[in-house]
N, C-alpha and C positions, 0 to 999 in steps of 0.2 A: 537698540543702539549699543549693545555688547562689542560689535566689530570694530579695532581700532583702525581706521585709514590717518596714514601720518606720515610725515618726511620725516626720519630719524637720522636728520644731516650730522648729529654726533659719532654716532658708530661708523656713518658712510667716512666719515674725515679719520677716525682714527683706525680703518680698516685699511684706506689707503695709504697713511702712512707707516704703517707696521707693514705694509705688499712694499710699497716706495722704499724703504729702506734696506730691503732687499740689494739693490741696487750701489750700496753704497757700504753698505757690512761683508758682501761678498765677491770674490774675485771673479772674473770675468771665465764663461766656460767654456775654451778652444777661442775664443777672443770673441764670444757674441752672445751679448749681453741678454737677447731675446730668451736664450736658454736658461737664465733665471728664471722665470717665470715658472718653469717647473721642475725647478731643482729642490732636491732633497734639503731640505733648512735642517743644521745642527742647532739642538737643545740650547745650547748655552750661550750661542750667539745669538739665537732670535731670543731667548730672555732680557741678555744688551738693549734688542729693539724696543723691547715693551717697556725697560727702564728708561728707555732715551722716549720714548713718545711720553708716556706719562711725566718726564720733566720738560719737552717741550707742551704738553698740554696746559700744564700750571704755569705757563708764562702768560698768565691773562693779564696782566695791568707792567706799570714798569713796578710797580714796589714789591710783585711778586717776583720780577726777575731780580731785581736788587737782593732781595732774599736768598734767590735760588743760583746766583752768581757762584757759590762755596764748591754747590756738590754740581751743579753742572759744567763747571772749572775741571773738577778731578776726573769729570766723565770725559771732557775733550783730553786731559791729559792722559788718559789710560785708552784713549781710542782719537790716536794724531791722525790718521785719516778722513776724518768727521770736515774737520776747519784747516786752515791756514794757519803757518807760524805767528803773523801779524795780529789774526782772531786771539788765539792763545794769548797771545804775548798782552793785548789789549786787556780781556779777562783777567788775566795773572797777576795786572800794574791791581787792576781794580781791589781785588778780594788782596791784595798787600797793603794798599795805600788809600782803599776808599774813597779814589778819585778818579773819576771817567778820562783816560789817556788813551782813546781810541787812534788807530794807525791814519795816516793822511795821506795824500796822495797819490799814487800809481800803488803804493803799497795795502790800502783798503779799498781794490773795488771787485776781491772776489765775492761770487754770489752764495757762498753757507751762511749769511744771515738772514736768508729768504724765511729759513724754521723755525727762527724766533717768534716769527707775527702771527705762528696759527692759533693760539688757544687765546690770543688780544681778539682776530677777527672773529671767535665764535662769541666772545664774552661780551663784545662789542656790540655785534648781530643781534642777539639773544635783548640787549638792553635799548638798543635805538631802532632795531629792525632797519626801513627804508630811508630809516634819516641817518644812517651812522657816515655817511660821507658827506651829508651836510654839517655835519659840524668841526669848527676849527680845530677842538680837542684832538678830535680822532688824526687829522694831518702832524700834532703837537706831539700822539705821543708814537705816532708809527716815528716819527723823527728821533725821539726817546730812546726808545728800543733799540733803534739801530745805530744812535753814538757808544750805545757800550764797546761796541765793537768796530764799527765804520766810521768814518767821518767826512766822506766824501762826498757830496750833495748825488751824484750819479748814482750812487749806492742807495741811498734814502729815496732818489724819484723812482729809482726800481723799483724798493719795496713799497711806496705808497701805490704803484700799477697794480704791481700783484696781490697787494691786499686788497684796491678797488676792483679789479676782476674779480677776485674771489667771491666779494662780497657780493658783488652783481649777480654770478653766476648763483650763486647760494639765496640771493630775492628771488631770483626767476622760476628756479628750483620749488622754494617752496609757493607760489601762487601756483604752480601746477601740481601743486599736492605730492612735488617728486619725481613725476615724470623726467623723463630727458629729455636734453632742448634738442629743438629743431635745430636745422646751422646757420638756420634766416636767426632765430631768438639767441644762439650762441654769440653770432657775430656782433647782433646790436648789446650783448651784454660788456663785449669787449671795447667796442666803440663807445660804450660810455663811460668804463670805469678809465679809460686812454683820456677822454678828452676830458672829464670829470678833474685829473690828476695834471695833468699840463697846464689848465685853463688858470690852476692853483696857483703852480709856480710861475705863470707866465706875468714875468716880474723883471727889469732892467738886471737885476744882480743875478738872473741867473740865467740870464743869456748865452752866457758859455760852456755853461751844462747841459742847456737844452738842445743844443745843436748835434749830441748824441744821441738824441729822439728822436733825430727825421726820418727817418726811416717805418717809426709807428705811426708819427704823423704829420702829413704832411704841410697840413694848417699851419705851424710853428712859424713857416717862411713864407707861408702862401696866404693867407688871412683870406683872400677870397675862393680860396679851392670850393670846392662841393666834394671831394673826394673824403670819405669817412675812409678811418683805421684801418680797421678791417679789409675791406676792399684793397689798399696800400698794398698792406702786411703779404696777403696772398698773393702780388706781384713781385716779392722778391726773388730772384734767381737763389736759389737752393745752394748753386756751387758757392753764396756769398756769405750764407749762413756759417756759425764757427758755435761750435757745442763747448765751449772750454769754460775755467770759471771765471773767466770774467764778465760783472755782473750783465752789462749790456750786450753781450752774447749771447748768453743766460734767456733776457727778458725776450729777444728776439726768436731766440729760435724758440720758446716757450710757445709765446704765442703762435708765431706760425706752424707747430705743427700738432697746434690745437682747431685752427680751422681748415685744414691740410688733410689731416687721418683722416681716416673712412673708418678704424679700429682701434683699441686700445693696442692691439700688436703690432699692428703698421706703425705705428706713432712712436714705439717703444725700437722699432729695427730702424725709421726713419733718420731719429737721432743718435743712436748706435753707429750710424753711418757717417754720420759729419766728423769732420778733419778736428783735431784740438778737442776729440772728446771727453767732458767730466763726467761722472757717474749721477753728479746732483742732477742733472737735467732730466735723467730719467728717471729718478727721485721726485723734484716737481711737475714734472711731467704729468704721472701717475695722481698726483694730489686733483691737479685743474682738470685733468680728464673726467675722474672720479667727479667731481663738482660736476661738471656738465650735463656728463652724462649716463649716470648711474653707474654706480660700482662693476667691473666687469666679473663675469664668472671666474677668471681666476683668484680674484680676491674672496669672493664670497665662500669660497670652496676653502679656499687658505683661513680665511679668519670669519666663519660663522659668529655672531653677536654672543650666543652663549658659550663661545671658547675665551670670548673675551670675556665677560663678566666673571668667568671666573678667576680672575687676575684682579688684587685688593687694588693692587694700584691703580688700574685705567676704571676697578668702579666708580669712580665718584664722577668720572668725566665723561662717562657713559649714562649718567643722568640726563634726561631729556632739558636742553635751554627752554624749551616750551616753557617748564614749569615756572622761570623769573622772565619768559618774555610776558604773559598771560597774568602775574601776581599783581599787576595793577586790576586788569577787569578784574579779576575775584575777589580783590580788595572793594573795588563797585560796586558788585554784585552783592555783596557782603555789606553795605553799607544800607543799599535798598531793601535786603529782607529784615536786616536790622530795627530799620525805622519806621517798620510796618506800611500804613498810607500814605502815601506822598503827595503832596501838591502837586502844581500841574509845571510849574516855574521850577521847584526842585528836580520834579523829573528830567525838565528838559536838559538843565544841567547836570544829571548823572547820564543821559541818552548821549550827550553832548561827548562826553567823556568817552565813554565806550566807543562811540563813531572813531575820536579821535586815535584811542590804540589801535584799534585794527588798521585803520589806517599808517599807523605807525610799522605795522607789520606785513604791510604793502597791499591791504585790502580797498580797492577803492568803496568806499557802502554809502548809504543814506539813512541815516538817523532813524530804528525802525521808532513803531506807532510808543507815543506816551500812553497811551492808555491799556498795552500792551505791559505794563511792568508798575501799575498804579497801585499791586496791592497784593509782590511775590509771598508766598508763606516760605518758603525755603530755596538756597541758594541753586537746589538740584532741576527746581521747580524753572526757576528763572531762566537756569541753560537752556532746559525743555521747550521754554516758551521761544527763545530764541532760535532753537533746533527747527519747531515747528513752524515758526516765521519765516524762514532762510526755505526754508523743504516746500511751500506753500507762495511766496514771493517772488515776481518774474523778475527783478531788477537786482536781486543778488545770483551773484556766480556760481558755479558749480564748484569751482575752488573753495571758496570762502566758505560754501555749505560744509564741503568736508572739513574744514578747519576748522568750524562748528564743531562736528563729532569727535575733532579731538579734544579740545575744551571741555564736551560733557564727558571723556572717559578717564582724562587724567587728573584736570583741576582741583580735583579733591585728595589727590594721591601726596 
């Protein structure tokens, strides 16, 4: 059991946003953008990238961004092509007056506050796993996040899509131990984090917002459709797509030329192509791709894991979330070798428990045997026995087995 098998969805996210940013730190070469991809990166700018990912990484809750409002203020100010004057201008009131004065209007609905919500949906992930869009909190503070800077509900239902896609794509991901999805398992990740996120708002007050949705989905006006998102989305005509920043632009052609590509390069020349184009899209682009479907070789090649570690700044974030998604069962686990022999009623109730995290972390399982765990001598013991159970049991999954072996190889680290 020395072999680690694991989704290391942390390095996949900040491998792609240090490639994705490419995109948006450098100027276009002969006007096509594809030629990024293998362009010679200067030192001092792709340093910029690794500081701007590590301070969007630490945007995991809003008291961290309230925090981090100072020095990533001075990063927009020394790098104005990042956001909008109206983003600035919003940040600037804040870190002066300590009062959220975000832009309204026609004026807040460019899509650069899409960056703020990555290192909330890993932290998120990491702590709720398959319930993090069941709960109201999580709608409360994606809403949060995005008044420092937006204040337009359009801006906010984009960013609550694109963090429940993400999140979806990043469940699906890890019950397949990392594999890449299929476009059948891509589409229904999209079709649910769309309809997950509409069903949300779909509220009399925000019927005038929503009507910029129709186009993801068509249920909005139709209430009896059968037609899923998805399905929709790839019937738009291409010539009607607009790559620009504004955000409903943004979220559309995002999506569509997520189920569209055949290629991370197709997808990348795709939207290089559309009329009104911002460099963000090929920016997020690169992030949901990478979600989907494994990191492409040109990233891997540009930012191998241990080029990154050795950067003080993105190691802490380069920490596996396993380790706080998993510190409840170890806490368990730790609880049962603690108290030596257990009753039969105790046990159920720490078996109980256990069922219920995994579950939590999108494993459907059945409560293994009580008398499987009536009397562990040591916590390493206990994984074993569960290792053994999973490896031996027709009724748990090949996924879940290997998720097993990452619990006995890191849990203790």
């Amino acid at each position: 059991m020395s072999k680690k098998i694991y989704f290391d969805y942390n390095y996949e996210l900040i491998a792609s946003l240090l490639y994705g940013l490419r995109y948006v730190f450098y100027a276009p070469s002969d006007g096509n953008y594809s030629k990024l991809m293998t362009k010679d990166v200067d030192a001092q700018t792709e340093e910029k990238q690794f500081e701007y990912t590590s301070l969007l990484m630490g945007l995991n809750s809003v008291s961290t961004l309230e925090n981090a409002i100072f020095k990533l203020t001075r990063f927009y100010r020394n790098h104005r092509f990042l956001v909008t004057d109206a983003t600035l201008f919003s940040l600037n009131e804040f870190v002066h007056t300590n009062t959220l004065l975000p832009a309204s209007g026609e004026w807040a609905n460019s899509s650069d506050g899409f960056v703020h919500l990555f290192g909330y949906m890993l932290s998120s992930y990491a702590k709720q796993g398959k319930y993090v869009l069941d709960q109201k909190e999580t709608f409360e503070t994606i809403e949060r996040i995005t008044r420092f800077t937006h204040s337009n509900m359009r801006v906010i239902i984009s960013h609550t899509i694109f963090f429940a896609i993400m999140v979806k794509l990043l469940e699906a991901r890890v019950k397949k131990n990392g594999r890449a999805l299929s476009s059948k398992e891509m589409a229904s990740c999209i079709n649910l984090g769309i309809r997950k996120v509409l069903y949300h708002y779909r509220d009399y007050q925000y019927i005038g917002e929503l009507r910029y949705f129709v186009r993801l989905d068509k249920q909005l006006y139709d209430h009896a459709t059968t037609i899923v998102p998805s399905s929709q989305i790839v019937k738009i005509n291409p010539k009607e797509l607009r790559a620009g920043n504004y955000v409903i632009d943004s979220i559309e052609t995002l999506i569509y030329s997520l189920l569209v590509a055949k290629s991370y390069e197709e997808g990348i020349a795709m939207i290089s192509a559309i009329p009104a184009f911002h460099p963000n899209n090929l920016f997020l682009f690169t992030i949901v791709y990478a979600l989907a479907h494994r990191l492409p070789a040109a990233i891997t090649k540009a930012y191998p894991h241990n080029r990154m570690t050795d950067n003080d700044a993105l190691k802490v974030y380069l920490e596996s979330d396993y380790k706080r998604a998993f510190k409840p069962i170890k806490a368990i686990v730790g609880l049962m070798v603690n108290e030596g022999k257990l009753q039969v009623e105790q046990m159920n109730h720490y078996i109980n428990q256990l069922s219920f995290e995994y579950t939590r972390l999108g494993f459907e399982i059945k409560p293994p045997l009580v008398r499987l765990f009536s009397h562990p001598k040591t916590s390493q013991e206990a994984y074993y026995d569960l290792y053994v159970l999973l490896k031996t049991t027709k009724h748990y999954d090949q996924a879940f087995f290997r998720q097993l072996t990452l619990i006995n190889n890191i849990i203790n680290v």
